[in-house]
N, C-alpha and C positions, 0 to 999 in steps of 0.2 A: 504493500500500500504506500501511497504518497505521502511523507510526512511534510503536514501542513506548517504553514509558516501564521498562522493566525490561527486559535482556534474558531469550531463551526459555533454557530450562534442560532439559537433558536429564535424565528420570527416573531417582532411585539409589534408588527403594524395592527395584527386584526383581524379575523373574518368582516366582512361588510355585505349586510344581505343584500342590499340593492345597487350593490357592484358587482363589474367582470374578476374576479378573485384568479388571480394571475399567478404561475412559479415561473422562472425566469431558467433557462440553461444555456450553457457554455455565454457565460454575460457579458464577460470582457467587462467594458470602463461603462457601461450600461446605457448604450445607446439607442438600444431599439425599447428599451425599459422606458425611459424619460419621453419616447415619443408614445407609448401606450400611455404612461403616465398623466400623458398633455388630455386623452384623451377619454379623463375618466376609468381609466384599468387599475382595479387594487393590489399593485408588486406586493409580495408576499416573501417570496425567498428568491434568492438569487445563487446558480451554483458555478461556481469559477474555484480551479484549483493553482492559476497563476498568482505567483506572490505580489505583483506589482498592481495586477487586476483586486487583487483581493482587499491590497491596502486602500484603493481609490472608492471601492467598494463603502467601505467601513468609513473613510473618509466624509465620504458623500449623502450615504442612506448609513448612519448608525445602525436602527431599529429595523434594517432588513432580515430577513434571516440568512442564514451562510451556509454551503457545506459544500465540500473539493469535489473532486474527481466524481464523476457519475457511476460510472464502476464502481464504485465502494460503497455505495449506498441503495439498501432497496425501497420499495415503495411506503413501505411502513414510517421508514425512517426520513424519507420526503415530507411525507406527514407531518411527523412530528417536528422535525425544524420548518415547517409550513406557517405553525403555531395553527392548525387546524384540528378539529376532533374525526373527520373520515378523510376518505377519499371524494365521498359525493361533494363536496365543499369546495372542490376546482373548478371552478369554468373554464380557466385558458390555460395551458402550456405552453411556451414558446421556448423558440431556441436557434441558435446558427451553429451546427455542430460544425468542427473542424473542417476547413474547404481544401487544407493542402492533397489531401489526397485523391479530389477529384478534379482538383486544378491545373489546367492544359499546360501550366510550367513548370508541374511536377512529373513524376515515375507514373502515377493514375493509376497506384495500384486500389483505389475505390476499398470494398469492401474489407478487405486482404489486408490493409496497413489497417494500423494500431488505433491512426487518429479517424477511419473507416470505421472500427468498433466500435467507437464511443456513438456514432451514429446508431448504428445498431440496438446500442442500449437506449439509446432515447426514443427508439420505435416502439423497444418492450414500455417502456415508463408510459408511452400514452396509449396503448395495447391496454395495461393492466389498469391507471387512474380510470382511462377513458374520459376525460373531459368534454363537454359544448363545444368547443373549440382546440384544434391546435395548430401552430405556426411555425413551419421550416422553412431556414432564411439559407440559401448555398451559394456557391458560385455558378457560372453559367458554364462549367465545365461539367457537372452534372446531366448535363442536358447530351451530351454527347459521351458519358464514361461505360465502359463496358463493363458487367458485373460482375463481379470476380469475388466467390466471397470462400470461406474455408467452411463451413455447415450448409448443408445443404438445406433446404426445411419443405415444406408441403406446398407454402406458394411458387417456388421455383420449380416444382414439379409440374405445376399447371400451367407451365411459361412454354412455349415451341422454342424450341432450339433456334431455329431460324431468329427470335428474337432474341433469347440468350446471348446471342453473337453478334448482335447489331448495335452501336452505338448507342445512348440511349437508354439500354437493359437497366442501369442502376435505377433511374429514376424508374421506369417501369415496373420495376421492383418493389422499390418501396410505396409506386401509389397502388399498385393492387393488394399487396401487405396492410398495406393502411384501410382500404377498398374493406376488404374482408374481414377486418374490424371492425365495419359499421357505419365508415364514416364517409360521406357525400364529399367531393373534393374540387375544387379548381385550382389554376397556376396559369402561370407565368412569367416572361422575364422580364423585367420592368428595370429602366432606367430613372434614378435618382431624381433628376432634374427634373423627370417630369411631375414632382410633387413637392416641388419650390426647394430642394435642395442645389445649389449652386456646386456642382461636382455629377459628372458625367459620369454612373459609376452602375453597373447593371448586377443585377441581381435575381436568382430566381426564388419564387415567394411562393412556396407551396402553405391553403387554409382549408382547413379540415373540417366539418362540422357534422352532428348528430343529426340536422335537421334534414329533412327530404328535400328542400332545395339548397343549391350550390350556393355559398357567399361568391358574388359575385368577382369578379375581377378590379384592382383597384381601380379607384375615380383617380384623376392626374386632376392634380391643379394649375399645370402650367404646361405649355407645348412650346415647341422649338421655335416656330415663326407667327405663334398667335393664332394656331388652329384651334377651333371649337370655341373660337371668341377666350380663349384662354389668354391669362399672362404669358408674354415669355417668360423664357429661362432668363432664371437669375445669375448673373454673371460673378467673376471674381470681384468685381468692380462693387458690385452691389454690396458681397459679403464683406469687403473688407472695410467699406465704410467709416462704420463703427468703432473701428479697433483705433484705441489711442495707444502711448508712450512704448513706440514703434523701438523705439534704443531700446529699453529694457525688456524685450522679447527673449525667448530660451530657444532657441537655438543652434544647430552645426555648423561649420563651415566649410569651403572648398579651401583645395590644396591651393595653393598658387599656381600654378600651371593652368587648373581647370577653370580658375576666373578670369586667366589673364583670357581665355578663349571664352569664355561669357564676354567680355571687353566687346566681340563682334558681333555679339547677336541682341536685338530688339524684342518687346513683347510679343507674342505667337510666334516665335523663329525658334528654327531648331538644329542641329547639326546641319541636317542638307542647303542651307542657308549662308555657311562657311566656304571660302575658298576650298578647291579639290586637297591641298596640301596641309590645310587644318582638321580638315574633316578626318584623314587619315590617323593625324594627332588624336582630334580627338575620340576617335572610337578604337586605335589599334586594331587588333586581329578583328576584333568584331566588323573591320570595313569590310572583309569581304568573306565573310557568311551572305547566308542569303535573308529570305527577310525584310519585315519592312523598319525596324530597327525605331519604331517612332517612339518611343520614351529615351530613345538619348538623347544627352542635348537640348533640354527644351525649355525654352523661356514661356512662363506661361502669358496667358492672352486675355489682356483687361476684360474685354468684350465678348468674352464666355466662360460658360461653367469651367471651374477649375477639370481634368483628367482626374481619374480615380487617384486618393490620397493611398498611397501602399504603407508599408512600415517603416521604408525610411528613403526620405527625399531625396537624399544626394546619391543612389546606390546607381553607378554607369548607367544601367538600363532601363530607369524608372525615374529618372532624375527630374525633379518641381521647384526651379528655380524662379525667385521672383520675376514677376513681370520687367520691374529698372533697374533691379539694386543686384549686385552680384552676390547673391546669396541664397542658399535653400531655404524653403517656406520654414517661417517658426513654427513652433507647437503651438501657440495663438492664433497664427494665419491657419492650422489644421483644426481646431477648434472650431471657430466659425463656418469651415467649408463643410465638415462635417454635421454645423449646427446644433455643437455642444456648448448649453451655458456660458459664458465668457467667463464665471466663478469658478467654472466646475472644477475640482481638486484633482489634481495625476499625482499618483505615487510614482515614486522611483526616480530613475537619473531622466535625462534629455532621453535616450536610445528607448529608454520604457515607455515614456509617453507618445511619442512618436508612432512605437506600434501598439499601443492601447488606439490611443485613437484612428491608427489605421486599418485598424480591424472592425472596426464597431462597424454599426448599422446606423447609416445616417437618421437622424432625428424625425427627418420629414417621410422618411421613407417608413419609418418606425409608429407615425402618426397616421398614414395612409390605411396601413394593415388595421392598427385601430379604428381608425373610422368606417372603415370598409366590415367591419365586425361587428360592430354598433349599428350599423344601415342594416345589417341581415336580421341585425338582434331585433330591430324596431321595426322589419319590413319594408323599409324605406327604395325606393328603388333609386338605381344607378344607370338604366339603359341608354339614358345619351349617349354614354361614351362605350357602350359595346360595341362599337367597332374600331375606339380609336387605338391606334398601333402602337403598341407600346417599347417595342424592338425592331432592330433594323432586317433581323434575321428572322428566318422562315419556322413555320414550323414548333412556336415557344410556347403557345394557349393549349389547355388541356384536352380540346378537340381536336385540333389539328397535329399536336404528338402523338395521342395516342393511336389515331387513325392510321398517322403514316408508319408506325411500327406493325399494330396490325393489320395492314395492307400486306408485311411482307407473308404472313401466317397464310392469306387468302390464296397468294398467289403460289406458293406452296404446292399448298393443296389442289390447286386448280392442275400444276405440273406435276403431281404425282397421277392425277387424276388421268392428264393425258397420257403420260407414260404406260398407263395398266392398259391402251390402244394401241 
């Protein structure tokens, strides 16, 4: 077992009868918390086993309840640091289990790796509460990870090999798993911006629910060019507004080398924007991989959503340098793009905050799935915007994946069919 760096705390917020009564997993610096928070949802426990997450935790929500590793704990004992008397006393679940292992920059060994199991565990936990509701927040690598798991179980028995083997299978996986639990489901992959977060950052949002109708797809409150009579997106411009005593920011910096080469590039410019003999500079061997290479190098661009905020700004191939100033975005300019509190407390050095808040679940996006939860709760309808597009890429709404996996089962069968002629 993990030996904790804090002990777990039993939760003293409360049951609240005529609240969504919420437990929180894998929390991080509690970003998709504070946007349910916004919207009326009663956090109850929060379970994070990183020591920096956990101090910010404590920092932040004292009277949360606490407890590590998911693995180490069973249903009973959720409970009880719940500060609940049953099970029937959840409504929501939520959680963003680990993305590295389904992340198109990793190995994608999905089910197989370790941070793959914790997902697992978090299928049985809302398997066994069975909650009104649950929320899995992943990467968009999901969407395409082949399923690869070491237990075999009874819903992968009812799976065609043909799709077994098809891109896709994971998620396949776990919504028929989920499916056979009981639970009515939609999804999709939903970009940030479009729900007033200033950060271009996509996400797949799978919501779960006991009821016989589906919670809709989220409402956006904002589109790119003011479709739907919508705001636009909010730009870096807009977030950083706000932000005062700009010197006393926290902070990394560039080598001297890499800013004398920042020296040549403007807001929205990026490496390819460099003479052919700096560019070579500045990317080394990485010039000639193949590739579209576009987080090197990049001065970000007043007049749009920040690029997704990763774990750390200045790393060669993700690099979020200010728009003027030769410098990586602070943990303050990450705060706002993310749309955390400007009070809100980070434990740890710079490097920790940094990936706290570059893991989190932006605020607005975090607000979205609550209200979208609340509309189902109260009946409220959403159908304006069932058609509006919420990814650039084919194939991410719950109809349209699942049909194009099961298309390939049909046609299977259709060519076994011919073949017995």
């Amino acid at each position: 077992m993990i030996k904790e760096i804090i002990e777990d705390k039993i939760s003293q917020v409360g049951y609240k009868k005529n609240e969504l009564n919420t437990i929180s997993f894998f929390s991080g610096a509690l970003g998709l918390d504070i946007g349910l928070e916004k919207e009326g949802f009663n956090i109850l426990l929060a379970c994070e086993f990183d020591k920096a997450c956990r101090n910010t935790i404590v920092l932040n929500k004292p009277n949360l309840g606490l407890i590590g590793d998911i693995r180490n704990y069973s249903v009973a004992e959720i409970i009880k640091y719940s500060g609940l008397k049953n099970k029937e006393e959840v409504d929501v679940i939520v959680g963003g289990p680990p993305c590295q292992a389904f992340s198109t920059a990793g190995k994608r060994l999905g089910f197989a790796d370790s941070r793959g199991n914790v997902f697992l565990k978090y299928l049985e936990i809302i398997e066994e509460i069975s909650p009104k509701y649950f929320v899995i927040e992943n990467v968009r690598g999901l969407m395409s990870s082949i399923l690869q798991i070491d237990e075999k179980d009874s819903i992968i028995g009812q799976i065609p090999d043909c799709i077994l083997n098809e891109k896709g299978s994971s998620l396949y996986y776990v919504i028929k798993r989920l499916e056979s639990a009981g639970y009515n489901i939609n999804f999709d992959l939903y970009n940030s911006a479009n729900f007033g977060t200033p950060q271009i950052r996509e996400r797949v949002v799978i919501i779960g629910t006991k009821d016989l109708k589906k919670v809709n797809r989220l409402t956006p409150t904002h589109s790119e060019n003011g479709e739907y009579d919508l705001p636009k997106w909010r730009t870096l411009k807009d977030a950083f507004k706000n932000l005062k005593n700009i010197d006393s920011h926290e902070s990394i910096t560039y080598s001297e080398k890499r800013a004398k080469l920042y020296e040549n590039l403007k807001s929205g410019q990026n490496w390819k924007d460099l003479p052919i003999n700096l560019q070579m500079e500045a990317l080394g061997k990485a010039f000639f991989l193949g590739g579209g290479k576009t987080g090197f190098m990049r001065r970000l661009n007043w007049n749009r959503p920040s690029p997704t905020v990763v774990t750390n700004p200045a790393m060669p191939a993700t690099d979020l340098c200010h728009p003027t100033e030769i410098r990586p975005l602070s943990v303050e300019e990450y705060k706002v793009i993310q749309e955390f509190p400007i009070d809100w407390k980070l434990a740890g050095n710079t490097t920790d905050k940094y990936k706290q808040i570059g893991n989190a679940v932006p605020v607005g996006l975090g607000k979205a799935i609550g209200r979208e939860i609340k509309n189902h709760l109260n009946k409220l309808s959403t159908e304006k915007y069932s058609s509006f597009k919420h990814s650039r890429y084919l194939n991410t709404n719950y109809d349209e994946f699942i049909k194009k996996l099961e298309k390939l089962n049909v046609l299977e069968n259709a060519y076994s069919l011919f073949d017995k002629f």
